[in-house]
C-alpha positions as CSV (number, residue, x, y, z in Angstrom):
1,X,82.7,238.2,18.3
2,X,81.6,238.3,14.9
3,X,83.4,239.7,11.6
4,X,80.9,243.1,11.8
5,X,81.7,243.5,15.8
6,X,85.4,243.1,14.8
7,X,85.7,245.1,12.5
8,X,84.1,248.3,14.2
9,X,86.7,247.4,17.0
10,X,89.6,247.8,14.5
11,X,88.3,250.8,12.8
12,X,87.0,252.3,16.2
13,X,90.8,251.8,17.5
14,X,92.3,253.4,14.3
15,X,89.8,256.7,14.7
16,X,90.4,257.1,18.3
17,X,94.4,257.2,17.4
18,X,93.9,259.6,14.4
19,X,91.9,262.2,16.6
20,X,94.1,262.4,19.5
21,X,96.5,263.5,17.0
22,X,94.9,265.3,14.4
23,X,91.5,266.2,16.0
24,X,88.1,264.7,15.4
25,X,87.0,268.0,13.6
26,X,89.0,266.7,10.5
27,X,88.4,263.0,10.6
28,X,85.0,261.0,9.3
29,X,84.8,258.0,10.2
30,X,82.6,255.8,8.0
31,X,81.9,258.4,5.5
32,X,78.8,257.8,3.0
33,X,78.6,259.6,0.3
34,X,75.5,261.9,1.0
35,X,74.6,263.5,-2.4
36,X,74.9,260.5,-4.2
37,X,74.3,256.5,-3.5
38,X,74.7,256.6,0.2
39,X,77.0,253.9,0.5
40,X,80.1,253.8,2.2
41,X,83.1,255.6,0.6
42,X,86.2,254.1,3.0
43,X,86.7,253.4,6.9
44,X,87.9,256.7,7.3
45,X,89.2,260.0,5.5
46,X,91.1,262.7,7.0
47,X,91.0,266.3,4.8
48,X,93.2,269.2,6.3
49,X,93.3,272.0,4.0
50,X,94.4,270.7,0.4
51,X,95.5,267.0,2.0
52,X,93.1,264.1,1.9
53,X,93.7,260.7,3.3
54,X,92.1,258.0,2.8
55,X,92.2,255.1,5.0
56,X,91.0,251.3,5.2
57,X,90.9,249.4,8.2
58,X,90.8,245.3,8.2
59,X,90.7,243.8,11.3
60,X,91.0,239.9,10.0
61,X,91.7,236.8,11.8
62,X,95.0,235.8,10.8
63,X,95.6,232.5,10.6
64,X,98.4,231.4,9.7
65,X,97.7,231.7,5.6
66,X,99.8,234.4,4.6
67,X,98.6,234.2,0.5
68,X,94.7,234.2,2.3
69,X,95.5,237.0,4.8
70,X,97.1,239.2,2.0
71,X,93.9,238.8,-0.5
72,X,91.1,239.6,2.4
73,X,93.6,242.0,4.9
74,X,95.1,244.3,2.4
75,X,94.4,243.5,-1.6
76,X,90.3,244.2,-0.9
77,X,90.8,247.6,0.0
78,X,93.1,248.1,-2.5
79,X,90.3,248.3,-4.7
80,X,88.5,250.0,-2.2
81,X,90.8,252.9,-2.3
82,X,90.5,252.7,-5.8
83,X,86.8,253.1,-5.7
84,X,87.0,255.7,-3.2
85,X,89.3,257.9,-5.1
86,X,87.0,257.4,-8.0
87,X,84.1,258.5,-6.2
88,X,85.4,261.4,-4.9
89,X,87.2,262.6,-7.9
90,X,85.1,261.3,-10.9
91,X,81.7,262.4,-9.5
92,X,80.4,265.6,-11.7
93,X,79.7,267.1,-8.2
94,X,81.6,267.5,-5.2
95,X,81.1,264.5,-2.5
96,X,79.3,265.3,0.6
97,X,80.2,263.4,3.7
98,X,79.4,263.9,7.7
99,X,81.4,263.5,10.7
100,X,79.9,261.8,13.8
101,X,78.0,264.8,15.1
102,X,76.0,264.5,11.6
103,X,78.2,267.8,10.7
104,X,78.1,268.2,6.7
105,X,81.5,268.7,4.7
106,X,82.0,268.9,1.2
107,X,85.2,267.9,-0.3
108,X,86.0,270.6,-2.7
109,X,88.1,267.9,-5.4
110,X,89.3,271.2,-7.3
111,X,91.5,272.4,-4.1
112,X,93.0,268.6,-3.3
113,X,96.5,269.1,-3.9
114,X,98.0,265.8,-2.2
115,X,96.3,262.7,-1.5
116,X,96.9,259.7,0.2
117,X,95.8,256.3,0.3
118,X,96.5,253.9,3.4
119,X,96.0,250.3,4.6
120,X,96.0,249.2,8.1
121,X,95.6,245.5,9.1
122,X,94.9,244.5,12.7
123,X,95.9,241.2,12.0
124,X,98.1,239.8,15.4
125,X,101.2,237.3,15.1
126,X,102.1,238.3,10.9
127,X,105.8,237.9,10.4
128,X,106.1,240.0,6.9
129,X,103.7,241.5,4.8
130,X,103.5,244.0,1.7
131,X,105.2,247.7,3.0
132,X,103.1,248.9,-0.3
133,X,100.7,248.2,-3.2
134,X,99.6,249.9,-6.3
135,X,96.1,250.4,-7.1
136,X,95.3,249.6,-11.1
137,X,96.2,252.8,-12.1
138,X,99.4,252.9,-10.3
139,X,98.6,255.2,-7.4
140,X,101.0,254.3,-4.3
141,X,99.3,252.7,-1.0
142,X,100.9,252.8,2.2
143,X,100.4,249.5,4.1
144,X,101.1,249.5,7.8
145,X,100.0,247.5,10.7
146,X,98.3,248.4,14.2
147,X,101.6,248.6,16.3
148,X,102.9,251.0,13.2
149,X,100.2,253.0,13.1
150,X,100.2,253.5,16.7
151,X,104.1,254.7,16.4
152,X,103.8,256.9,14.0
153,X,100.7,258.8,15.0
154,X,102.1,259.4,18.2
155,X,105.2,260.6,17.2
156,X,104.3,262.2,14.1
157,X,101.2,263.7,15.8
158,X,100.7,267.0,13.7
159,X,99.1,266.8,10.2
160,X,101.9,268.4,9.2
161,X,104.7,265.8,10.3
162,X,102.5,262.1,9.1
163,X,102.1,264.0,5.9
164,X,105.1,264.8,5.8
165,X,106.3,261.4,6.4
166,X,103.9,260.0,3.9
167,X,105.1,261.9,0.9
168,X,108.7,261.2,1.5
169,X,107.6,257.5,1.9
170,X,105.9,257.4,-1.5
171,X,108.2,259.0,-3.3
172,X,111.0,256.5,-2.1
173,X,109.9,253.7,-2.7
174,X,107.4,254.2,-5.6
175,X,107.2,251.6,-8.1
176,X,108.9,249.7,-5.8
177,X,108.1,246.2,-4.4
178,X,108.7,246.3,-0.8
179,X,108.2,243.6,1.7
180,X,108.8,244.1,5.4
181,X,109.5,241.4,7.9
182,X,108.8,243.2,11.1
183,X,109.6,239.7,13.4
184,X,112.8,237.8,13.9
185,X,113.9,234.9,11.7
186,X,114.1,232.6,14.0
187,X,109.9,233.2,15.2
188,X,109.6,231.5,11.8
189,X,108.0,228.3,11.9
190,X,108.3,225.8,9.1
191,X,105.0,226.6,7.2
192,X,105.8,230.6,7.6
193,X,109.5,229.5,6.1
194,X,107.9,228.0,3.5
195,X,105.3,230.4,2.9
196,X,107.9,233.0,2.9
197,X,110.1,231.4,-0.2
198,X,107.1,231.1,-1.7
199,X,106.4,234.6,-1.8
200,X,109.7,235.4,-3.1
201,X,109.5,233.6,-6.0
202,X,106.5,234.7,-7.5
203,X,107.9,238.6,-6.7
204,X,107.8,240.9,-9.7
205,X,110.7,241.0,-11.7
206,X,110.0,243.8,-13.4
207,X,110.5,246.0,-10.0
208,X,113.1,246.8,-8.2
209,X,112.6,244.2,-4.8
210,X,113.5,245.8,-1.1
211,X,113.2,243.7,1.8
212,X,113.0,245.1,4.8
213,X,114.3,243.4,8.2
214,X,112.5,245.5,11.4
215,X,109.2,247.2,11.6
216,X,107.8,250.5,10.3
217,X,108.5,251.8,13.4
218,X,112.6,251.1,12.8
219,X,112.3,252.7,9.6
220,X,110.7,255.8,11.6
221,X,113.8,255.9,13.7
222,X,116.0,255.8,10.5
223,X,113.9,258.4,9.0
224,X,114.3,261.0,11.9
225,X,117.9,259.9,12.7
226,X,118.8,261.1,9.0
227,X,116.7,264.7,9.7
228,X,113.7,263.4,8.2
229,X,115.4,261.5,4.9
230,X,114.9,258.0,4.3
231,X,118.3,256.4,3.8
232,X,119.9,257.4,0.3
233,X,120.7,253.6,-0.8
234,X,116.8,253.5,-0.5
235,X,116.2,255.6,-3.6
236,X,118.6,254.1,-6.1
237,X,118.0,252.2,-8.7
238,X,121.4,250.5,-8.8
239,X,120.3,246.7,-8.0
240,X,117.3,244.5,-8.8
241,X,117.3,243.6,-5.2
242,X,118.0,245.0,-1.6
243,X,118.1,244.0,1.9
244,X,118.0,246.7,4.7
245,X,118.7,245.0,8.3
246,X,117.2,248.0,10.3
247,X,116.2,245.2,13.6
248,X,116.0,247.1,17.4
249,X,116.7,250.9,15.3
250,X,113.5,252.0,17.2
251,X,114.4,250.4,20.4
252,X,117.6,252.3,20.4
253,X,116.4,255.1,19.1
254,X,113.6,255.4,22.1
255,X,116.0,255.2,24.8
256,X,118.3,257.8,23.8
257,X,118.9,260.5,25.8
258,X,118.3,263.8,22.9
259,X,115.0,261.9,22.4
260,X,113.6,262.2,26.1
261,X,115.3,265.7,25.8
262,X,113.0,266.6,22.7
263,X,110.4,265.0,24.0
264,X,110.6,266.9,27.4
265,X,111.1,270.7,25.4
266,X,108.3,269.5,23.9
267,X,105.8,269.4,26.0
268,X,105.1,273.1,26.0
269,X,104.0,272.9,22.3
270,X,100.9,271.1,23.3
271,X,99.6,274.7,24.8
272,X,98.6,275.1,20.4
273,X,96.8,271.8,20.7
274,X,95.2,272.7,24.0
275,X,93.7,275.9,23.0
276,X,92.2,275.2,19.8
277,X,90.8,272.1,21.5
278,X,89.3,274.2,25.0
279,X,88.8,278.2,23.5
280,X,88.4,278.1,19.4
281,X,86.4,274.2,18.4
282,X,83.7,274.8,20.8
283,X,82.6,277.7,19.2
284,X,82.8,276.4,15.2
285,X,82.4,279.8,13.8
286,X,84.1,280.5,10.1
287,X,86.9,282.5,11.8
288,X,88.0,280.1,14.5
289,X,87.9,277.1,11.8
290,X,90.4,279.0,9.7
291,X,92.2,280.2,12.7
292,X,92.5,276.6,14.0
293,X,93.7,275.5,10.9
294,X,96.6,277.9,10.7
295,X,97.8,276.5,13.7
296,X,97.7,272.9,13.3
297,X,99.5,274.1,10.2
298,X,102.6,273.9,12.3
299,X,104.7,270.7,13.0
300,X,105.5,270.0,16.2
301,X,109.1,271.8,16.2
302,X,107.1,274.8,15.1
303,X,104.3,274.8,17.6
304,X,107.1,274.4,20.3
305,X,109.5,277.6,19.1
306,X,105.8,279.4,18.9
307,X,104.7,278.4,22.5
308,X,107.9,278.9,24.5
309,X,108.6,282.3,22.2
310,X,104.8,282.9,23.6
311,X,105.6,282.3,27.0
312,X,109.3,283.7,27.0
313,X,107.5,287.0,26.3
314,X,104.8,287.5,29.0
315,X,107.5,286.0,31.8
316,X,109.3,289.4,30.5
317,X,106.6,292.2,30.3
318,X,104.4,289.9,33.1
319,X,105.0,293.6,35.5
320,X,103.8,295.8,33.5
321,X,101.1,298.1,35.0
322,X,99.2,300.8,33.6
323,X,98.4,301.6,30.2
324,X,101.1,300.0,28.4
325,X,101.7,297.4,25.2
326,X,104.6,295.6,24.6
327,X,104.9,293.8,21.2
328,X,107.3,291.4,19.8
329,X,107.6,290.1,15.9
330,X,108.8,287.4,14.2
331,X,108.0,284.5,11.5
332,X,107.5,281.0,11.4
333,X,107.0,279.2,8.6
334,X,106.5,282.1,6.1
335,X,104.1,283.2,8.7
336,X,103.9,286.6,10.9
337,X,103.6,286.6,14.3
338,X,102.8,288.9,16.4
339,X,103.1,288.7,20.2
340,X,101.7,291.6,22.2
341,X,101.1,291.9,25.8
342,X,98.6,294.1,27.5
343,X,98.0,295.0,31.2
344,X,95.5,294.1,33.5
345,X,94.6,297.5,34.0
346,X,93.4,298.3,30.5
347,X,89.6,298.2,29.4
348,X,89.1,295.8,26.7
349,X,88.0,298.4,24.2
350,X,91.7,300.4,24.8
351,X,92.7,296.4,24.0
352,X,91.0,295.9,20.8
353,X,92.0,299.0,19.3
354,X,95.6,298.6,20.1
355,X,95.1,295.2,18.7
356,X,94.3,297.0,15.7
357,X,96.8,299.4,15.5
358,X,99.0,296.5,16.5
359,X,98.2,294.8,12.6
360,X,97.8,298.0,11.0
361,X,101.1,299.3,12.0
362,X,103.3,296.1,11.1
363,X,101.8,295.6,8.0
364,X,102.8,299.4,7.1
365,X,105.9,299.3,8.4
366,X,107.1,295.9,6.8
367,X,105.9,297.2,3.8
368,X,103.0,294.7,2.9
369,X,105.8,291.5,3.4
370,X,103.2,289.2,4.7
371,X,99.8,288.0,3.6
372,X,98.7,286.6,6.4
373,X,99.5,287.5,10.4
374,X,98.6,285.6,13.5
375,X,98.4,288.2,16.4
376,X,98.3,286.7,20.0
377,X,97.5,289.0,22.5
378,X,98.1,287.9,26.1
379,X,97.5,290.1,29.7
380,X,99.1,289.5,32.9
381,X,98.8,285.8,34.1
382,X,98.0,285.0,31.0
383,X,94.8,285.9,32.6
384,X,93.0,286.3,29.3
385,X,94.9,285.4,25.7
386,X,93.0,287.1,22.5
387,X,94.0,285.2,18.9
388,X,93.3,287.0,15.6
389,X,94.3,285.7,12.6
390,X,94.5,288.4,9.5
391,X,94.7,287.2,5.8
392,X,95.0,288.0,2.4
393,X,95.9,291.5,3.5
394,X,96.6,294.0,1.1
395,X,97.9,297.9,0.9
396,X,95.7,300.6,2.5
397,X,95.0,303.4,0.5
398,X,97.4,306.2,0.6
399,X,95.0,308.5,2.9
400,X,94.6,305.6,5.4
401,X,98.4,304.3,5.4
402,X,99.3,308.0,6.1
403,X,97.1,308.3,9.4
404,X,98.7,305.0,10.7
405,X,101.9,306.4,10.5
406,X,100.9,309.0,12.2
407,X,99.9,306.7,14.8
408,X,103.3,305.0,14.5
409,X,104.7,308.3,15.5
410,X,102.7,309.2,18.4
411,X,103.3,306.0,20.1
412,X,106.7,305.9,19.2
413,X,106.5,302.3,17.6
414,X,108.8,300.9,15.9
415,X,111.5,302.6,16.7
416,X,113.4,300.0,18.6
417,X,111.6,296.6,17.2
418,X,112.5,293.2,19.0
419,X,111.8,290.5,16.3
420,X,111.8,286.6,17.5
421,X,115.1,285.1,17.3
422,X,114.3,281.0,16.9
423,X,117.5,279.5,18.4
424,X,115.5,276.5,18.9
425,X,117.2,273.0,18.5
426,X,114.6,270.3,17.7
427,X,116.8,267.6,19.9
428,X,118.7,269.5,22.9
429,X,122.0,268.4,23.6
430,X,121.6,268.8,27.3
């Protein structure tokens, strides 16, 4: 196989894994930029909202040279990044780029609020390697390898959570020289011994040096062990030096028994990923794009409390007959929800304008509290589920907010409200 073949392979691999968890819609793989020299910008960049990531893949042969490795694997697209960032952000116009369908984006720089940059290295059989790097003007880079990658995509496997993850991750061990030695001492031979003194005696004094015993994946562990904090010793600035022995963390950590719980509660989360994937992407319209994107807003905690509240709800008012809506309220996130449950007996234009009223009423009643509501409207069987999403809503005039009220009143809404209680807990005790 030759360099070219090999390196589509690796960066074929690394889209794959970022689209089952973040969906293809948001990921371009091999983005050119369109409006200006054509050429390629990075292997691949992820934008969700106001968070860009940009990613380089190097599959390279390693072969036993760890100085050679480091200079084609990892410090090439450092300056690739670099470039990238440039392109995007220097331009005096805002970069176009395509996914694989050929559909145009433009990456409005002006709404970017966070941005990161990431290295993966397929590389097999590479005892230690750099955890980070800077590009020249001192922006952080994430460096992780294939297994890595693959660990914390599928755990962290909402936008929300790897970003998450990221940020904390920068800010910890920012100007910081970090060197992670994911295999055991004793699968050192002699050259990798040697190679590895080597290393630490050309390290930069003017840092503060961490070395890291165990893989990315261990620090993951450590990370969600500590409810999503990195270890405090991490962040100080105390020593010159530090060692953190973190070996078989993840290994542990995946054989606990609250993890196969959380994993287990969690499965009913993925009815979110589901949905938008089956019933809003197909039909790309404005509306379901920024309904999609409040969803995937959610972390995976979130989308869990949201789908079993869902669920909770019709298995309650599933017997209802007649002309009859039931309605439940609550909040996640700084977000309103709205649950309301219709029969199967009801014409879908007595649905829609009860879905109406539904919106108009709450944001009456709660006096304007939220700017933005997700109503899900669901009938019996969850035969049929209708998702709205309502933003940037404002006060009705004084004529208008007087008939709803009215409407309040006839239907007799509101008078006994049932708001979402989220008793949730992320990691069940039994």
């Amino acid at each position: 196989m030759n360099n070219n073949d090999k390196g589509k392979d690796g960066e074929n691999f690394v889209y794959q894994i970022a689209t089952d968890s973040f969906f293809s819609y948001w990921c371009y793989p091999n983005p050119k930029d369109e409006l200006g020299d054509k050429k390629e910008i990075c292997d691949l960049i992820i934008h969700f909202r106001d968070i860009l990531i940009l990613v380089c893949v190097k599959n390279y042969e390693f072969k036993g040279e760890y100085s050679r490795y480091f200079r084609k694997a990892i410090e090439k697209d450092v300056r690739q990044l670099y470039g990238a960032e440039n392109k995007i952000f220097k331009s005096n116009y805002n970069v176009e780029i395509k996914n694989l369908n050929g559909r145009k984006h433009v990456i409005e720089k002006n709404k970017i609020q966070k941005i990161y940059r990431v290295i993966i290295h397929l590389g097999e059989n590479v005892h230690f390697y750099p955890f980070n790097r800077e590009t020249k003007n001192e922006k952080f880079v994430h460096v992780f390898d294939k297994t890595s990658f693959y660990n914390l995509t599928t755990f962290l496997d909402t936008i929300k959570d790897f970003e998450e993850y990221l940020g904390k991750r920068e800010l910890t061990f920012l100007q910081k020289d970090v060197l992670i030695m994911p295999s055991e001492e004793e699968d050192f031979d002699f050259e990798t011994s040697k190679q590895f003194l080597e290393l630490q005696s050309i390290k930069n004094l003017e840092k503060q040096y961490i070395l890291i015993s165990g893989t990315e994946s261990d620090l993951l562990a450590s990370y969600i062990r500590r409810e999503r904090q990195f270890p405090k010793e991490m962040t100080s600035d105390e020593f010159n030096g530090m060692l953190f022995q973190i070996d078989g963390t993840w290994d542990e950590f995946c054989k606990n028994e609250q993890l196969l719980r959380k994993k287990e509660a969690d499965n009913i989360s993925y009815f979110i990923d589901e949905y938008v994937k089956r019933e809003v992407m197909p039909n790309q319209n404005e509306d379901n794009i920024e309904f999609s994107k409040e969803l995937l807003s959610f972390n995976r905690f979130e989308r869990r409390i949201f789908s079993k509240h869902l669920f909770d709800f019709v298995k309650q008012y599933n017997d209802l007959r007649g002309f009859a809506l039931a309605r439940r309220y609550g909040e996640i996130d700084g977000i309103a929800v709205i649950f309301a449950f219709y029969t199967i007996d009801m014409t879908q234009e007595e649905v829609n304008h009860l879905m109406t009223l539904v919106i108009e009423t709450y944001s009456v009643y709660t006096n304007y509290k939220h700017k933005k509501i997700i109503l899900v409207g669901v009938t019996t069987n969850c035969m049929q589920f209708k998702f709205g999403l309502h933003s940037d809503i404002k006060p009705y005039d004084a004529e208008t907010e007087k008939e709803i009220k009215k409407d309040m009143e006839l239907l007799e809404w509101f008078t006994s409200t049932t708001e979402l209680k989220f008793t949730e807990i992320e990691y069940p005790n039994k």
